[in-house]
Structure formats: structure tokens, C-alpha cells
C-alpha positions as CSV (number, residue, x, y, z in Angstrom):
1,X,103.6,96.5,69.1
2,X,102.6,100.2,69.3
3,X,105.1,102.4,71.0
4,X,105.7,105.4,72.4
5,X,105.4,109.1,70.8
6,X,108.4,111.0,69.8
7,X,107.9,113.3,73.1
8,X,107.1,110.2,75.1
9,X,110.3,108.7,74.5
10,X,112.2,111.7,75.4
11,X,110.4,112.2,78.8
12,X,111.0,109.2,79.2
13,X,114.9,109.2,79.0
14,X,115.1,112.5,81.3
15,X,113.0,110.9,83.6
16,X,115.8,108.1,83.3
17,X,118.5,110.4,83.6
18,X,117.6,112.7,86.7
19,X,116.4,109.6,87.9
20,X,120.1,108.3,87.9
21,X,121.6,111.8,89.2
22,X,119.2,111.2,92.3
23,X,121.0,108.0,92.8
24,X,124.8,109.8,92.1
25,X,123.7,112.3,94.8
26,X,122.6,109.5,97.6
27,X,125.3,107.1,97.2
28,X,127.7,110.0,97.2
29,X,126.7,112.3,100.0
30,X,125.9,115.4,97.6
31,X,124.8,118.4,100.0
32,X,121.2,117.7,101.8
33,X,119.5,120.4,99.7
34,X,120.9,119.4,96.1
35,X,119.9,116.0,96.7
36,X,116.4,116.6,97.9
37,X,115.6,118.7,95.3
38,X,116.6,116.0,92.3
39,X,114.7,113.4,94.5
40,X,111.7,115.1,94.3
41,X,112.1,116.1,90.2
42,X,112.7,112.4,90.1
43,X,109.7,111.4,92.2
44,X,107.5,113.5,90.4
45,X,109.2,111.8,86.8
46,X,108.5,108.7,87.7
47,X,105.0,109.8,89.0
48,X,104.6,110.7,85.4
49,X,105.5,107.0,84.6
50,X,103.3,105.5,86.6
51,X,100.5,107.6,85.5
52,X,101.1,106.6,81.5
53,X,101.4,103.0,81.9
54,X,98.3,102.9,84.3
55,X,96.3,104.8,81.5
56,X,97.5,101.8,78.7
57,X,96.5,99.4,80.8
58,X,93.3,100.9,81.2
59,X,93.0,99.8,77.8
60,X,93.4,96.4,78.1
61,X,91.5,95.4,81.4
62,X,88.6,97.3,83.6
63,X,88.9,100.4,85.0
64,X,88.3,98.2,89.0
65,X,91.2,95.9,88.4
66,X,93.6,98.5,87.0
67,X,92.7,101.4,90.0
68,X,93.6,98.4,92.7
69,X,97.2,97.4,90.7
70,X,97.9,100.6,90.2
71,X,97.1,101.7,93.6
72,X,98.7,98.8,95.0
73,X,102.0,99.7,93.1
74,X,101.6,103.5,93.7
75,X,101.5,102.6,97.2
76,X,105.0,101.3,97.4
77,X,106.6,104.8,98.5
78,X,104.4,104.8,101.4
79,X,105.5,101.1,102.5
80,X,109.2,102.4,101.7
81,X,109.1,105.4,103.8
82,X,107.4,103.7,106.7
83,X,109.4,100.7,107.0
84,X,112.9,102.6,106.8
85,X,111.4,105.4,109.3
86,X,110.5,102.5,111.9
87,X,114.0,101.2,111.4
88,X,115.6,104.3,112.2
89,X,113.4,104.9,115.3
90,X,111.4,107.5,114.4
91,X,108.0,106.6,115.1
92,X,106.2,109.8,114.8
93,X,107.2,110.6,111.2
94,X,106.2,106.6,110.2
95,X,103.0,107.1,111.9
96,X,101.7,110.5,110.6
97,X,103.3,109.8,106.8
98,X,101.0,106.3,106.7
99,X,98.2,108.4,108.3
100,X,99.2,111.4,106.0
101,X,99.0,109.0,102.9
102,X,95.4,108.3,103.9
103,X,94.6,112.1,104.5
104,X,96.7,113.2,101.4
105,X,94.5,110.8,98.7
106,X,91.2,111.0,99.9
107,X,91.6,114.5,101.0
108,X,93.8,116.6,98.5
109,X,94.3,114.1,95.7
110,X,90.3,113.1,95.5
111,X,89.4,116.6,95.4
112,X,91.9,118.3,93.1
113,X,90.2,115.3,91.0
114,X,86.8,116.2,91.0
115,X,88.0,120.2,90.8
116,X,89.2,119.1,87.7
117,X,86.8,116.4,86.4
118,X,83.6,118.7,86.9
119,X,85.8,121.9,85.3
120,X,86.0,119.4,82.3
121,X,82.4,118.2,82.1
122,X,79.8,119.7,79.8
123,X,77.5,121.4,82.5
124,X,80.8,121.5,85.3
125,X,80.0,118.2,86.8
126,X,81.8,115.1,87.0
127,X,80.1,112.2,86.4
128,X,81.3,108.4,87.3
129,X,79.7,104.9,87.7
130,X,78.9,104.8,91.1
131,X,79.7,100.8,91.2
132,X,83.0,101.8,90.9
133,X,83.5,103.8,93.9
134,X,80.7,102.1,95.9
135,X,82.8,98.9,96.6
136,X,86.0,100.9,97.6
137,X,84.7,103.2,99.7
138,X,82.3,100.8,101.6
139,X,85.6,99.8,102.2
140,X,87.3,102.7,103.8
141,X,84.8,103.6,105.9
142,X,84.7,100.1,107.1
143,X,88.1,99.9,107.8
144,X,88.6,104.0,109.1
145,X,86.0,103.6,111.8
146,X,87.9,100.0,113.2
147,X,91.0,102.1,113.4
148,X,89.0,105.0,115.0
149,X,87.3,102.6,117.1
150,X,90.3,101.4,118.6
151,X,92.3,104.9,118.2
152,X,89.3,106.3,121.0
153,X,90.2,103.4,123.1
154,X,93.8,103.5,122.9
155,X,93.9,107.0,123.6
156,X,91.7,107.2,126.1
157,X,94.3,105.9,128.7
158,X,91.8,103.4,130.2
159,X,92.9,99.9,130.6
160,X,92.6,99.0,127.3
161,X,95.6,101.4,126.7
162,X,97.8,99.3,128.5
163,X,97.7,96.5,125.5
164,X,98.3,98.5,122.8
165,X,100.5,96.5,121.3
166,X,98.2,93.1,121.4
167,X,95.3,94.9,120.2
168,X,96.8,97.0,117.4
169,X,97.7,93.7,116.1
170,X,94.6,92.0,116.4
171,X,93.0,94.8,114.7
172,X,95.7,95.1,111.9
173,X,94.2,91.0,111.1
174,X,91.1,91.4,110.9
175,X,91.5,94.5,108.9
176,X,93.4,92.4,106.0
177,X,90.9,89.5,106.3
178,X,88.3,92.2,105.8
179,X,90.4,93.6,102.8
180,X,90.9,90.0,101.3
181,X,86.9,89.2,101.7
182,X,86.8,92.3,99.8
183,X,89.2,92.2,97.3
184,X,88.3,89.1,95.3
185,X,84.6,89.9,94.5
186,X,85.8,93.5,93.5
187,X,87.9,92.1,90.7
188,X,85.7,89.4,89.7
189,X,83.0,92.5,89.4
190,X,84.8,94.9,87.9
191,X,83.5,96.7,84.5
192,X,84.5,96.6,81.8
193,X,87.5,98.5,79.7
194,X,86.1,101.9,79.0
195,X,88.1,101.5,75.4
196,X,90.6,103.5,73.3
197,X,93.6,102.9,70.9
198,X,95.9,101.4,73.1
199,X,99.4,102.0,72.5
200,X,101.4,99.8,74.4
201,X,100.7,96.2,74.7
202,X,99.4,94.7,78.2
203,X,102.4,92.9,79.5
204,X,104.8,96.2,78.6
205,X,102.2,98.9,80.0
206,X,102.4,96.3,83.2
207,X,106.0,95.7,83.2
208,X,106.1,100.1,82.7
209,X,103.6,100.6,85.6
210,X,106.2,97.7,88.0
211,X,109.6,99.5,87.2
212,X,107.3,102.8,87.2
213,X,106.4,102.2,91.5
214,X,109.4,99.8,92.0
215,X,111.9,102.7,91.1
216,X,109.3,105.5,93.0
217,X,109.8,103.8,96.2
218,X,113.7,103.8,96.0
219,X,113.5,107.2,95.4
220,X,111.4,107.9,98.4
221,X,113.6,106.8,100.5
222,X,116.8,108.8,98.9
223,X,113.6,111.7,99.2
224,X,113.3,111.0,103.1
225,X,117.1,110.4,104.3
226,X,117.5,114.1,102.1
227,X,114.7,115.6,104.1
228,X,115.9,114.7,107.6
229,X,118.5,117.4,107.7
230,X,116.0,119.8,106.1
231,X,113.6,119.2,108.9
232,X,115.8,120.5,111.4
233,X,117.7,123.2,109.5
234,X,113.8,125.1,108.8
235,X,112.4,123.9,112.1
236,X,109.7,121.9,110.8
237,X,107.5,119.4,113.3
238,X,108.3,115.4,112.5
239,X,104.4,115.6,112.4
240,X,104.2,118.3,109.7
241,X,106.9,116.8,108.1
242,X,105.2,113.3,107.8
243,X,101.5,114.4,107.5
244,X,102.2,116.9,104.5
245,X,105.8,117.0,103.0
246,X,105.9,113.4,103.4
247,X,102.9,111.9,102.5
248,X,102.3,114.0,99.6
249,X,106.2,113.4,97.8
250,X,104.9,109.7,98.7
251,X,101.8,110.1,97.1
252,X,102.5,111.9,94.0
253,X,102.0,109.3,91.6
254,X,98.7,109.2,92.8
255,X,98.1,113.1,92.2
256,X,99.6,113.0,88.7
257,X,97.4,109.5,87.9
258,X,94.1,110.4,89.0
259,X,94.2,114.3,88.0
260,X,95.7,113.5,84.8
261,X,92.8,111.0,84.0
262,X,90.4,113.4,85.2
263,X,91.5,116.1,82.7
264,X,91.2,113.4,80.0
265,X,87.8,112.8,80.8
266,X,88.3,109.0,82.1
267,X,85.9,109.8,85.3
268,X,85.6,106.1,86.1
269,X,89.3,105.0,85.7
270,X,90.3,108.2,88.1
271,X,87.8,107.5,90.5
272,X,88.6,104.1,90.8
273,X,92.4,104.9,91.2
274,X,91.9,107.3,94.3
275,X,89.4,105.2,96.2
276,X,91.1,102.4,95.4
277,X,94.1,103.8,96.8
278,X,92.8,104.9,99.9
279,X,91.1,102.0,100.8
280,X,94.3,99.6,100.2
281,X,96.1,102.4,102.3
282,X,93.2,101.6,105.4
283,X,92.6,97.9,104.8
284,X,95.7,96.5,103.8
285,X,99.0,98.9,104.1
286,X,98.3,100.5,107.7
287,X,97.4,96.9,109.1
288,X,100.5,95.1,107.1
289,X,102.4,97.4,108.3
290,X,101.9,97.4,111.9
291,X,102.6,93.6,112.0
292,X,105.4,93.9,109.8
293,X,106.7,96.4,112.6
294,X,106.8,93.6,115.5
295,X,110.2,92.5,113.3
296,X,111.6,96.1,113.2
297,X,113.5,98.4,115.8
298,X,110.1,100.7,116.3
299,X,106.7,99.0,116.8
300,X,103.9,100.8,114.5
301,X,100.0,101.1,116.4
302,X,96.7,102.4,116.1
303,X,97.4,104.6,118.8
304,X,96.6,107.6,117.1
305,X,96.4,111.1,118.8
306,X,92.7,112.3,118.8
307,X,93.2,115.1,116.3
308,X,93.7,112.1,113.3
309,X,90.8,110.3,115.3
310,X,88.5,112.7,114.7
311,X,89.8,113.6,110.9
312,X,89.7,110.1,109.7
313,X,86.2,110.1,111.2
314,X,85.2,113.3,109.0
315,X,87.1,112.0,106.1
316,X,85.2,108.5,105.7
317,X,81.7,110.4,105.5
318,X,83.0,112.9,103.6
319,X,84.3,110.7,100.5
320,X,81.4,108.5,100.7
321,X,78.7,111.1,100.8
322,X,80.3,112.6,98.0
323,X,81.0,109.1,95.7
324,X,77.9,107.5,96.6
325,X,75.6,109.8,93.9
326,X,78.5,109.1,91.2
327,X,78.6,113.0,91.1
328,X,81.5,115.9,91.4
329,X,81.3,119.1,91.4
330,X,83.6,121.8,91.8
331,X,82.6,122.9,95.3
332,X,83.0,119.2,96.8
333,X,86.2,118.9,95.7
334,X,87.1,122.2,97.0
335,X,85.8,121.3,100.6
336,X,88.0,118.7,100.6
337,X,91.5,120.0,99.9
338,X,89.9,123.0,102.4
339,X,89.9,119.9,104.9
340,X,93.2,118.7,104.2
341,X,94.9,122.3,104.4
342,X,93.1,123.2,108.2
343,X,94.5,119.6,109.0
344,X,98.1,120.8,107.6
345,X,97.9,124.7,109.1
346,X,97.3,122.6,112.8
347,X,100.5,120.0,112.8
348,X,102.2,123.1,111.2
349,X,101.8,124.8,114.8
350,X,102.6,121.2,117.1
């Protein structure tokens, strides 16, 4: 079995070791700050993780199958953060961190990828099989305009409002039916390996890439439980807090994965990481989420305020005007972490 490089291995044991000071500094009540501050070091290790055994898998399988595993286990801090937020009551920061997620991959996280795949490419643009994107963000915008459709209902304080509950359910069901009708084919389809000297085998670059999002969602939530007293100390809104600070420690496996790819050249695999991401965020973790929230303290809804209406809306055109060509360019990707910081500057000021 091929292993690990010399500097690999060391990484791998700090990552390891602050990883275990995070834990020290939760379970024994170290000061808000101190702890926060190794949470997030430790995050961002294990991002690092995540990101390596995704790219040896990518050697063994397609570059479709292995975006939707490793989006599916990058996606575990966002489940984490959700779920304990709901518990604790506070349904403003779970809402706007599962809404941030969405905003923070196909916003920031997509274009700091194509800034950095067209920088790479030959005449500064990124290219990418459209097939891979096509599928996934088909998807999304499937799935973002159902939860915009019934966002502008719910909002609108007509009667509809009044069964929020029932019909934020309903929706979240036939979102996952549409993300299981979608799934299947997509993995069947997928291309194949784009190749390379792999250097881990297949069931250790998956068991890497488990521990890897397992140990990033524990950490999360030490991330999170630090953060609250930070909130209040520098006066932040719960909606800042959840739509940036939030969703983009939950997300940072994401931002090291696909922009590390990018920078290596792997368009497809990076493309198909992001997207993928997003669209399990839409079609499978919102909706499993809000039914998983009838069993909790807080229930999670589509009820969202008409500022996220109206970005979701934006954002769904947006990445699949942009994916659809299987071009990047610098400029795209530019206009789409402008997006995502207007959207930031405004919950900054709620």
C-alpha cells in the first residue's frame, strides 16, 4: 500500500494533536476565546484532511461519485451545527447557518474556485465537463426555487402562513424524493476517474475522508458553543453570526477541497465537489433537517425572510449560467464572492 509523504505524516499528527487540545479546552471550560481560536485551527486541520483523502479517492472512482461522498461527508458540520442550535432554541442562528452553508459554497467557495482554476489555465480560463455540473445544478435550481416558492408564500402572511409548519414539511418530502430521483442516475452516470498515481488505497483514502468529516463535525460544535459568548462580547447579529462566521467555519472543508483541486488543475473533480455540495445542502440537508426538527426543542421552516428569498433566487441563475458552458473565468468568479460579501455587509447591519 502506498503511504503518505514524510510532510504528510507530520501534518497529519499536528492536525491530530491540536485536534485533541480543541477537545482538552471544551471538556474543560478553557476561556471562550482560547478555545475558539484552537477550534477553528482544528477545523481548518481537519479541512485539510478531508481535502487529501477526497483527492486519493479521486483516483480510484469518478470524479461524480467522489464530489457527492465527499460533499455528503463535508456536509456533516452543517448537520452538527444545526441540530445542536435547534436544541438549544436558537432558531435564527440554525436557520441562517443552513441557509449560509448554501450561500457560502455556491457563492464564496464556487467562485474563489473558478478565480483560481482560470488563474491556472493556459489562456486564464477554467475549463470543465459540463456533464458534470449539468446534473447538479439542474438540481439546485430545482430545489432553490421550491424553497423560494414556498419562502414568498410563507412570508407573505396570507393564509398559507398560518400552516407553516404542515407545509415546510411537505415541501422538505418532496424535496428528498426529488433528490433520491436524482441521485441514483447521477452515480450510475458519472465519468470516469480522471487518473493519477494514487497513493493511498480506496478503502484507507475512504476510511481518511469518514474520520476526516466525522471528527470536523465534533469540532463544529466545540466551534459553535465557543462562539456564543463571542457573539455577545463583540455585538455581532445571530444572523451575521450564522450566515458568515458560521456557515463558513462549517464549510471550510469545502473551501480547502475544491480550491485546492482547482489549483492542481483537477477542474472536473472541483467542480463536481462544489455543486455537488450545494445541491445536497438544497435537496437533501435543508429538507432532512426540517423534519428531523419536529423531534427537537425548535422546529426548523422554509419560512425564510425575503432578503434570503430573493438571494437564493439570484444565486440558482447565477451558478447555472455560469456552469452550464463548462467555462470560468476570473471575472465570474469574482461576481460571485462580490454577491456573497453585499449579502454579508447587509446581516452585518440587522
Amino acid at each position: 500500500m502506498r503511504q503518505l509523504r514524510s510532510l504528510e505524516q507530520v501534518a497529519f499528527a499536528l492536525i491530530c494533536g491540536v485536534v485533541a487540545v480543541a477537545a482538552v479546552g471544551h471538556y474543560g471550560h478553557w476561556s471562550s476565546v482560547a478555545t475558539f481560536a484552537i477550534a477553528a485551527l482544528a477545523l481548518a486541520g481537519l479541512a485539510w484532511v478531508v481535502s487529501l483523502a477526497t483527492e486519493q479517492v479521486g483516483e480510484h472512482i469518478s470524479p461524480a461519485v467522489t464530489g457527492l461522498l465527499q460533499a455528503s461527508v463535508g456536509n456533516l458540520p452543517e448537520l452538527f451545527v444545526v441540530v445542536f442550535a435547534l436544541r438549544a432554541g436558537e432558531a435564527v442562528v440554525a436557520q441562517s447557518a443552513i441557509v449560509g452553508s448554501l450561500f457560502a459554497n455556491v457563492l464564496l467557495v464556487l467562485g474563489f474556485v473558478l478565480v483560481v482554476g482560470a488563474l491556472r489555465g493556459e489562456d486564464r480560463v477554467m475549463r470543465f465537463d459540463p456533464k458534470i455540473a449539468k446534473d447538479a445544478a439542474t438540481l439546485l435550481i430545482v430545489c432553490l426555487f421550491i424553497i423560494v416558492l414556498v419562502g414568498l408564500s410563507l412570508s407573505a402572511g396570507d393564509a398559507a402562513s398560518h400552516h407553516v409548519k404542515a407545509i415546510s414539511v411537505i415541501a422538505a418530502a418532496l424535496l428528498l424524493t426529488v433528490y433520491l430521483a436524482w441521485v441514483v442516475p447521477h452515480v450510475r452516470n458519472g465519468a470516469r476517474p480522471e487518473g493519477g498515481a494514487a497513493r493511498l488505497g480506496l478503502v484507507l483514502a475512504l476510511a481518511l475522508l469518514i474520520v476526516g468529516g466525522v471528527g470536523a463535525g465534533f469540532v463544529s460544535d466545540w466551534f459553535i458553543d465557543a462562539l456564543r459568548p463571542a457573539i455577545a462580547q463583540l455585538h455581532i447579529s445571530q444572523a451575521f453570526a450564522g450566515l458568515v462566521i458560521v456557515a463558513i467555519a462549517g464549510n471550510a472543508v469545502e473551501h480547502v477541497v475544491g480550491v485546492r483541486l482547482a489549483a492542481k488543475g483537477k477542474s472536473d473533480l472541483a467542480i463536481s465537489v462544489v455543486v455537488s455540495s450545494v445541491a445536497q445542502i438544497a435537496a437533501f440537508l435543508f429538507p432532512l433537517l426540517v423534519l428531523v426538527s419536529l423531534t427537537l426543542r425548535t422546529p426548523l421552516t422554509f419560512a425564510l425572510p425575503p432578503l434570503y428569498v430573493g438571494a437564493l433566487a439570484v444565486s440558482a441563475v447565477a451558478v447555472w449560467q455560469i456552469t452550464e458552458d463548462g467555462e470560468g473565468r476570473v471575472y465570474e468568479g469574482w461576481a460571485l464572492v462580490a454577491i456573497y460579501a453585499i449579502l454579508a455587509v447587509i446581516t452585518l447591519y440587522e
